[in-house]
C-alpha positions in Angstrom: -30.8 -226.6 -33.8 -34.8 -226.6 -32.4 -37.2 -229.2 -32.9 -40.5 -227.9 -34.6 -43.5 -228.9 -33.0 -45.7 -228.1 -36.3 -46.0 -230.7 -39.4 -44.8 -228.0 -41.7 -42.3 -225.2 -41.4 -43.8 -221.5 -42.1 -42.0 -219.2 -44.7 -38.5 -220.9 -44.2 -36.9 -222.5 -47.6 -35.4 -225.4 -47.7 -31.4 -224.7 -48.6 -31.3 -228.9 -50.4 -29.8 -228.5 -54.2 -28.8 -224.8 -53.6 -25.2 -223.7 -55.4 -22.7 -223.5 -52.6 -20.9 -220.6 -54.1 -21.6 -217.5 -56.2 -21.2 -217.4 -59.7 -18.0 -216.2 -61.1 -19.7 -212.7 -62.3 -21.5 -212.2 -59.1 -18.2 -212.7 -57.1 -16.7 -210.3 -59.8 -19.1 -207.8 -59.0 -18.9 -208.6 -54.8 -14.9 -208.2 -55.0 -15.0 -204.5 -57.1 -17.8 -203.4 -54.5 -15.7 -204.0 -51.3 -12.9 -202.6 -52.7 -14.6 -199.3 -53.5 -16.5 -199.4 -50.2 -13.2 -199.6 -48.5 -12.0 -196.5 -49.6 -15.1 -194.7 -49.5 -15.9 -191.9 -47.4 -19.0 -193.6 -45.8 -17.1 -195.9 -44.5 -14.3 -194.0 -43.3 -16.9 -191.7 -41.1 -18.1 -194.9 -39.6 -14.5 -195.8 -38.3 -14.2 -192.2 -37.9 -17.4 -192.3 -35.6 -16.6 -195.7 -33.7 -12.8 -194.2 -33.3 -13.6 -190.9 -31.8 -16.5 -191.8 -29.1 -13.0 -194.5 -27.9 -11.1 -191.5 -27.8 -8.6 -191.8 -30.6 -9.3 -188.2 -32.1 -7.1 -186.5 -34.9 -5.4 -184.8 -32.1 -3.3 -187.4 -30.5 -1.1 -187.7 -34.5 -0.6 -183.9 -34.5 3.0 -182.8 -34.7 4.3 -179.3 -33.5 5.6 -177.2 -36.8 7.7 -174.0 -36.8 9.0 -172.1 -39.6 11.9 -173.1 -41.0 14.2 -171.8 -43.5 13.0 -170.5 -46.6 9.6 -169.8 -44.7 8.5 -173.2 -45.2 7.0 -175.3 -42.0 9.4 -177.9 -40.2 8.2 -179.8 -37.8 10.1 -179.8 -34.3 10.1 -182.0 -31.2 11.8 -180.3 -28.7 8.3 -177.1 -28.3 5.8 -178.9 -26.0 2.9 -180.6 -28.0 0.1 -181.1 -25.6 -3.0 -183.8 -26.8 -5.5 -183.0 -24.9 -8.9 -184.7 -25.3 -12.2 -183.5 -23.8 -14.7 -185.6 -25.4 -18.1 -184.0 -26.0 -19.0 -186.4 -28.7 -18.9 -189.6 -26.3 -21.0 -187.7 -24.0 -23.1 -186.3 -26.5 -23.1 -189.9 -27.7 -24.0 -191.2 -24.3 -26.9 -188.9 -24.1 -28.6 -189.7 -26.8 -28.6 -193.2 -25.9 -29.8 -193.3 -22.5 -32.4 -190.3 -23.4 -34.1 -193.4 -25.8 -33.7 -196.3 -24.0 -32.4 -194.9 -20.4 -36.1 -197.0 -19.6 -36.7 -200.8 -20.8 -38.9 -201.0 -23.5 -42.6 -201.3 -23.2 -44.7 -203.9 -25.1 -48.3 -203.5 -25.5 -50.6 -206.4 -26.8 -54.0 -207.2 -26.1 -53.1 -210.5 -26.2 -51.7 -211.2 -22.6 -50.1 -214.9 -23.8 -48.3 -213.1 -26.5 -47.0 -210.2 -24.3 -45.7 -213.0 -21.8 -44.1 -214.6 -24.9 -42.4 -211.4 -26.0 -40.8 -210.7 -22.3 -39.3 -213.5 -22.6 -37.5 -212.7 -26.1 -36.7 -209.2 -25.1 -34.9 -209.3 -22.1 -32.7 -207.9 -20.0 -30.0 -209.5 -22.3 -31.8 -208.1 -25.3 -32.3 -204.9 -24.1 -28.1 -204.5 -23.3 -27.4 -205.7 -26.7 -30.0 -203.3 -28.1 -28.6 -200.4 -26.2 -25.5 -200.6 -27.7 -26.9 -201.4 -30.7 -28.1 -198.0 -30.8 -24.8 -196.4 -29.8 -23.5 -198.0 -33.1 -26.1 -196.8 -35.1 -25.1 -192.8 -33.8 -21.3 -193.4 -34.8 -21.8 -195.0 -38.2 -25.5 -193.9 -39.3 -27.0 -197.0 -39.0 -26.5 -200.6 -37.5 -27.3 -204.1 -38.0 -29.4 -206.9 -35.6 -29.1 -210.7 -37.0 -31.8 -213.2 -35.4 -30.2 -216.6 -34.9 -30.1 -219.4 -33.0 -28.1 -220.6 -30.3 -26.2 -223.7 -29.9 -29.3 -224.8 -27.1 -32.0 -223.7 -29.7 -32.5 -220.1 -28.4 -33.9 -217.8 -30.5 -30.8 -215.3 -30.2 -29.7 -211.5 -31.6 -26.2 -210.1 -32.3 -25.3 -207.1 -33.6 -22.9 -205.7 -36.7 -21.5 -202.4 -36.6 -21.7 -200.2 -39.5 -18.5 -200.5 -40.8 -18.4 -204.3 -40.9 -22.0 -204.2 -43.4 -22.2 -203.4 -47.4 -25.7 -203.5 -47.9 -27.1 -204.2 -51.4 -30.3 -202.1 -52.1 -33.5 -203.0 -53.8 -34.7 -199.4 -53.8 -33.4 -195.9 -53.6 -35.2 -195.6 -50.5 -33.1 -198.4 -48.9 -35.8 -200.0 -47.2 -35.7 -203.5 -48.8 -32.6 -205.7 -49.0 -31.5 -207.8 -52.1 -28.6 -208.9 -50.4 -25.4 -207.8 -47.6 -21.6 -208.6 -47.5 -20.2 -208.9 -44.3 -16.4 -207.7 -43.9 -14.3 -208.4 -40.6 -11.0 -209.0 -39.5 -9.9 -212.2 -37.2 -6.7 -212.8 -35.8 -4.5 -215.9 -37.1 -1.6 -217.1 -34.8 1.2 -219.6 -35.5 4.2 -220.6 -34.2 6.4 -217.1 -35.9 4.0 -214.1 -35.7 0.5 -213.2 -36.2 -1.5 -212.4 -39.2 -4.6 -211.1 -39.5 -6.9 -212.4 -42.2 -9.9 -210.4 -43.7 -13.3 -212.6 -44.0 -16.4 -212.1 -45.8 -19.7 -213.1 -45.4 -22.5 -213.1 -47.8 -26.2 -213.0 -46.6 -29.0 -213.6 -48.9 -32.2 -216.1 -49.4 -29.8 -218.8 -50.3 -28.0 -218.9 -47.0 -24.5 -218.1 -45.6 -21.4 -218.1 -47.9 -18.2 -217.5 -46.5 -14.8 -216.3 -48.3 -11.6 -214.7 -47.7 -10.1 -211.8 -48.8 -6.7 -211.8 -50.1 -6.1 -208.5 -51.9 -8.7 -208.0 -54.0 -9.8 -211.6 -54.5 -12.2 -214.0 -53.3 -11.4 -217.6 -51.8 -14.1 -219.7 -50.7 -13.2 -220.1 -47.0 -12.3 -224.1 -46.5 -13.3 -224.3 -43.3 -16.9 -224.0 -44.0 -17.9 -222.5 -46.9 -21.7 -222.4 -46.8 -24.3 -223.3 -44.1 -28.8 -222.7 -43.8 -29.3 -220.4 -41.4 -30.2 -222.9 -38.8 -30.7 -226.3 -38.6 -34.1 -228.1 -37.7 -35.0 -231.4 -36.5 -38.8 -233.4 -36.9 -39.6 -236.9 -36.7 -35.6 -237.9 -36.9 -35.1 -235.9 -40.3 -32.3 -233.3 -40.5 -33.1 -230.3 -42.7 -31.5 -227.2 -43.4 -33.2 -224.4 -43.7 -33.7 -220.6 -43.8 -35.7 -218.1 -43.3 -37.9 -216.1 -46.3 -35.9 -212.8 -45.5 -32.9 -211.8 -45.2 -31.9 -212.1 -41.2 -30.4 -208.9 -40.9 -32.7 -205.7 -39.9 -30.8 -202.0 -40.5 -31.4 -199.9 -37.8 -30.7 -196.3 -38.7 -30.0 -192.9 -36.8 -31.8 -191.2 -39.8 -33.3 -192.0 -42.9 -29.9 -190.4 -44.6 -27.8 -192.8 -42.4 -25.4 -190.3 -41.6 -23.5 -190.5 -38.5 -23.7 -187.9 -35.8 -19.5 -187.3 -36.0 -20.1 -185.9 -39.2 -22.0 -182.8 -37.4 -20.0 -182.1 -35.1 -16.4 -183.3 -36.1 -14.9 -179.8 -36.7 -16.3 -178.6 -33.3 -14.6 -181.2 -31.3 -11.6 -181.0 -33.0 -11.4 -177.5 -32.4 -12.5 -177.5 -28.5 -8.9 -179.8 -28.4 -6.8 -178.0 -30.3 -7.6 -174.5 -28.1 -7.3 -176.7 -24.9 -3.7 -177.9 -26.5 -2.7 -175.0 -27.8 -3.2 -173.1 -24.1 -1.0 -176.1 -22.2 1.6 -175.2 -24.9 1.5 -171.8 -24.6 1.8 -172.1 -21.1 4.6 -174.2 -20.9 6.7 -172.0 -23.1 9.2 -169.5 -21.7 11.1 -167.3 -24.2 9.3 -168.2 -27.3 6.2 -166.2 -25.4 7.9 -162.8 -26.5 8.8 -160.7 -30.0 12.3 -160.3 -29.8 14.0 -157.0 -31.2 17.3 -158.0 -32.6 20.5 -155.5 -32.6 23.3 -156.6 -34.6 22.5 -160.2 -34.9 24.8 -162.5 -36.0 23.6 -163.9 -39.0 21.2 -162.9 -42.0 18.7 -165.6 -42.6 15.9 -164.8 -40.2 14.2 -167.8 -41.0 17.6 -169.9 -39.7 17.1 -167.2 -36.7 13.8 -168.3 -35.7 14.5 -172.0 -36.3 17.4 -171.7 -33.8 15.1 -169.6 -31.7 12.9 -172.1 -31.6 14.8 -175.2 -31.2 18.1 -174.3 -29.0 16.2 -170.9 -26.8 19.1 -168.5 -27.7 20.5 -166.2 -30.4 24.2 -164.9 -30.7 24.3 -160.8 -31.3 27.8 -158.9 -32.0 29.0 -155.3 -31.9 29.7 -153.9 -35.4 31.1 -150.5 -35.5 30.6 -149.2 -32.0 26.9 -150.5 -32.1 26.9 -153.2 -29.1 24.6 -155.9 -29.9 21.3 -156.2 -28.1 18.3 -159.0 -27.8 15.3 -157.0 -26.1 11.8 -158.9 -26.1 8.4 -157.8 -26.0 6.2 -159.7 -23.7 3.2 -161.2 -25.2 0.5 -162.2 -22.1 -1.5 -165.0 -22.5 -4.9 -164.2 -22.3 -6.7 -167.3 -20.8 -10.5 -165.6 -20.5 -10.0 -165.7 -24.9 -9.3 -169.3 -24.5 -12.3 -169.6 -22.3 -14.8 -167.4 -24.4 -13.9 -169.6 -27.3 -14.2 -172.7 -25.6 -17.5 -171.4 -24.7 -18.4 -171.1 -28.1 -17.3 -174.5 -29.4 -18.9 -176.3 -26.8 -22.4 -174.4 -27.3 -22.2 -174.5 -30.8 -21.2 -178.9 -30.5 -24.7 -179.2 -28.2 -26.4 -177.3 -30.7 -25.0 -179.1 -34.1 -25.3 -182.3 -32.5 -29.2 -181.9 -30.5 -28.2 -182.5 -27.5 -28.5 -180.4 -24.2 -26.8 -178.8 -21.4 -27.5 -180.1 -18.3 -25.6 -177.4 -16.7 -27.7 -174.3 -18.6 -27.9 -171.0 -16.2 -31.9 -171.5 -16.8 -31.8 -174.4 -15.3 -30.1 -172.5 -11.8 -32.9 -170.4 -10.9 -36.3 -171.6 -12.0 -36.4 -175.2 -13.2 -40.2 -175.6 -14.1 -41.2 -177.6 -16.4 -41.2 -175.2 -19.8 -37.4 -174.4 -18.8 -36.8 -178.4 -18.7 -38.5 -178.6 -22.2 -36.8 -176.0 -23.8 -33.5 -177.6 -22.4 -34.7 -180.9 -24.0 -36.4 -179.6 -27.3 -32.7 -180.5 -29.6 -32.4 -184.2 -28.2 -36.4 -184.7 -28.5 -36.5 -184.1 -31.8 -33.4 -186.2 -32.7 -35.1 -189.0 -30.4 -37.9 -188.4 -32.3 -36.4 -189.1 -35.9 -34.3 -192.2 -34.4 -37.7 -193.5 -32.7 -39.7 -193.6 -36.0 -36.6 -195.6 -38.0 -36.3 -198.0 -35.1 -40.4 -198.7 -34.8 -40.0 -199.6 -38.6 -37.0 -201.5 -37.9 -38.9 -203.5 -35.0 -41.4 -204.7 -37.4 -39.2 -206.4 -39.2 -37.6 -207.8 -36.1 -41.0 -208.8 -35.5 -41.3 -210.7 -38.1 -38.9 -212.9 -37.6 -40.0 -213.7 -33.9 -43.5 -214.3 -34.9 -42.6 -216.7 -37.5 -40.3 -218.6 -34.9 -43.5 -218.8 -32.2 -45.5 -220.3 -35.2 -42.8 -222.6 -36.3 -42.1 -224.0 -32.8 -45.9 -224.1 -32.0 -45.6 -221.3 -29.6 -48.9 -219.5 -31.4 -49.5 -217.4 -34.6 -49.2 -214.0 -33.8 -48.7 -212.9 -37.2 -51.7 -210.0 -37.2 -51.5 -209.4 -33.3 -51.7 -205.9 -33.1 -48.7 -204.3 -30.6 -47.3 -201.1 -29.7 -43.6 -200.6 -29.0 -43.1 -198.2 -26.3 -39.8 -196.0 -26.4 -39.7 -194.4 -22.5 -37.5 -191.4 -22.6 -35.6 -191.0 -19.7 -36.5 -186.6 -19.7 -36.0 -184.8 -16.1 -39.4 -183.6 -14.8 -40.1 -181.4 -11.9 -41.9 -184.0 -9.9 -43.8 -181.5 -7.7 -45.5 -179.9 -10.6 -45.8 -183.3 -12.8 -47.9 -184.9 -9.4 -50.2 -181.7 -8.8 -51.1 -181.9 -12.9 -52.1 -185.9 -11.8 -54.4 -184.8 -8.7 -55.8 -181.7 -10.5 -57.1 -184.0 -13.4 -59.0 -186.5 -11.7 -62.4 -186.8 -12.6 -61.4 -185.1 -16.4 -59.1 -188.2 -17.2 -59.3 -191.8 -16.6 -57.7 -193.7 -13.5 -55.2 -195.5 -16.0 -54.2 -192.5 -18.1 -53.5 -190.3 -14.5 -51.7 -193.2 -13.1 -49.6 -193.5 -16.4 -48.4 -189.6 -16.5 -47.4 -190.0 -12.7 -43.7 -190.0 -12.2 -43.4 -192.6 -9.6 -45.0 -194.9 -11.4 -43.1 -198.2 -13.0 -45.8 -200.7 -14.2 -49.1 -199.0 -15.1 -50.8 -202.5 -14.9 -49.9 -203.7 -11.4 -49.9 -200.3 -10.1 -54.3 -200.1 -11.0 -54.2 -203.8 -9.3 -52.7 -202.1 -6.2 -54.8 -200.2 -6.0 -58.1 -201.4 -6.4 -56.9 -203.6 -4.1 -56.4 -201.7 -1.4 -60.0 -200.0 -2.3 -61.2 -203.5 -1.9 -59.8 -204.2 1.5 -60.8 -200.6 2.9 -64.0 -201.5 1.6 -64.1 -205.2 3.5 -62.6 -203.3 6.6 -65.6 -200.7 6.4 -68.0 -204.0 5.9 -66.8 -205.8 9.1 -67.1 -202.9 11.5 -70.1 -200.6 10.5 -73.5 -202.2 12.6 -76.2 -204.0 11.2 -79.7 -203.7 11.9 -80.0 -205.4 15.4 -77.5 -202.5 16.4 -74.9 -205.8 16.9 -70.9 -204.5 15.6 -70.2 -207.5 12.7 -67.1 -208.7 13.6 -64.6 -210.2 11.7 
């Protein structure tokens, strides 16, 4: 709730004499929508992408098979059965994230009021929750920012992952909303166990209407089925309203929406099994070795090697004079194969998934700057892709923040030009960055030179440094240099 200082409330509809629920085809049409989106493979790779940067890869639910009788596999708990995780997609995941927004955002306006004004929106606060809002939108494709207000008023921004939002689509091109469904799960307790309870939420023009899922049906959720978006208050008048768009702003990875597991899922599933597979192998004595049998004692080799397998021992007999025998031929575990191809899964992960190796042998000898760029070339251009879906994304945000300064008498900033800096956090040789600074003065301006150097944090107050320490050397200069009587001015 926020009192508006204007007589009149810009682009916000009043919610008065609006249905409370959807109409019985609509919710028809909501309920056989979820339940194919459930089971859909879009939103599996978005749990799939959220589960694996956790840690909870296919690898930890693998059992260890042997073959059993009649050749078929059996699966067998008594072999080791290493799960070994090495997680290059978190990392990868990590990287990506603090490449784009490793910096804070920049905000340029001519408008210096307005720029004040928007520091105060995007914060430090904003920026954490946008962060991670970007980490959501690499595991699922795309992620979701709702403006709202807080209890105290505050214009406020959560975020949705991916697999919590069914967007409904206006265009092929999925850049304008009709409507979005909202599914989550919350946690019910009473006095004999615990129950959890899907809920859904449905966003459009008209407001906020709330249901629960049971099965495949939709119940208008008691506890508060429908509310505005926020709540106003002027000249002791309560009103209800919302806003003219949707409050929910996608914000992709790419224009596709595909997550980045889907690159590289096969890659790091097979960088654990080879680490998995070597701790096995390691860890198993006898079943290391091709055994030549003499007179075994028994016919089914396939029992033979389940018995093998499972107790470490075979029983041989002498038939005919022949004395029964067991020799074994020693199989060596190679661990420079396991290496080569762990080698070549990791490479090949950096390379599907544009990211870089920090640890590259180019990097050893001559870091200059081309080496560094060549190492970065992958991520930049991902960066780049994600950078133009989030600027497109921001002016939508935008629009929503502008319309709240005008409607709480803040200012209309509505055609104020401003430019959203991404700073990419990208390792420079400093050295060679700093000599490019010194050998372009008096070919580039004192703002553009001061801008490209690397110790430089605020463009703005680092010109205002130093033209004021011109200015004082200047006064300093002034106050000891003679004047015309041959008299030293003295301060």
């Amino acid at each position: 709730m926020f009192n508006l200082v204007r007589k009149g409330v810009a682009k916000l509809n009043n919610i008065l004499n609006k249905p409370l629920i959807q109409s019985e085809r609509n919710l028809k049409y909501i309920e056989y929508e979820i339940y194919k989106w459930k089971a859909s493979s879009t939103r599996k790779e978005q749990l799939q992408g959220e589960r694996y940067y956790k840690g909870e890869h296919d690898i930890l639910r693998r059992k260890r098979t042997v073959i059993g009788e009649n050749g078929k596999l059996v699966e067998i708990d008594n072999l080791p059965n290493n799960k070994i995780v090495d997680n290059k997609y978190a990392n990868l995941v990590d990287q990506k994230v603090n490449y784009l927004l490793g910096k804070p955002l920049t905000f340029q306006t001519q408008d210096e009021v307005y720029d004040k004004l928007l520091k105060n929106i995007f914060n430090k606060k904003f920026l954490r929750t946008f962060k991670n809002l970007c980490e959501d939108s690499l595991n699922g494709g795309i992620s979701w920012l709702h403006p709202y207000y807080s209890e105290d008023g505050k214009l406020s921004f959560k975020r949705f992952p991916s697999y919590e939002i069914l967007p409904f689509w206006k265009d092929s091109e999925h850049t304008i909303i009709d409507f979005v469904v909202r599914l989550y799960e919350v946690k019910s307790c009473n006095e004999s166990n615990e129950k959890i309870i899907e809920k859904v939420e449905v966003y459009s023009k008209e407001g906020l209407k709330r249901y629960i899922l049971q099965g495949m049906t939709l119940i208008p959720d008691l506890e508060k089925p429908y509310s505005s978006y926020f709540v106003v208050e002027s000249n002791d008048i309560h009103k209800e309203l919302n806003w003219d768009k949707i409050p929910l702003i996608p914000f992709k990875y790419n224009n596709k929406e595909i997550p980045l597991i889907k690159r590289v899922k096969s890659l790091q599933d097979g960088i654990n099994i080879m680490l998995s597979d070597f701790e096995n192998n390691m860890q198993e004595d006898a079943r290391n070795t091709i055994l030549v049998l003499q007179n075994y004692d028994g016919q089914n080799l396939g029992e033979f090697r389940k018995n093998l397998a499972q107790y470490g021992a075979v029983k041989v007999r002498t038939v005919d004079g022949a004395i029964g025998d067991l020799k074994t031929l020693e199989i060596k575990i190679n661990s420079d194969n396991y290496k080569s191809i762990l080698e070549v899964f990791k490479k090949a992960l950096i390379e599907n998934g544009r990211g870089y190796d920090a640890k590259d042998d180019k990097m050893s000898g001559n870091p200059n700057q081309m080496n560094i760029q060549s190492m970065y070339s992958d991520i930049d251009l991902d960066a780049n892709g994600m950078e133009t879906e989030f600027q497109a994304s921001f002016e939508e945000l935008l629009w929503f923040v502008n319309m709240h300064l005008l409607n709480t008498g803040q200012g209309n900033y509505e055609n104020e030009e401003i430019q959203i800096i991404f700073n990419k956090d990208i390792l420079i040789n400093e050295t060679e960055s700093i000599n490019n600074c010194q050998n372009s003065v008096g070919l580039l301006s004192e703002e553009t030179i001061v801008s490209q150097h690397p110790w430089t944090v605020d463009v703005k107050k680092e010109i205002e440094k130093i033209k004021k320490e011109k200015d004082d050397s200047q006064q300093e200069y002034n106050n000891i240099i003679p004047n015309n009587s041959g008299v030293i001015n003295e301060t």
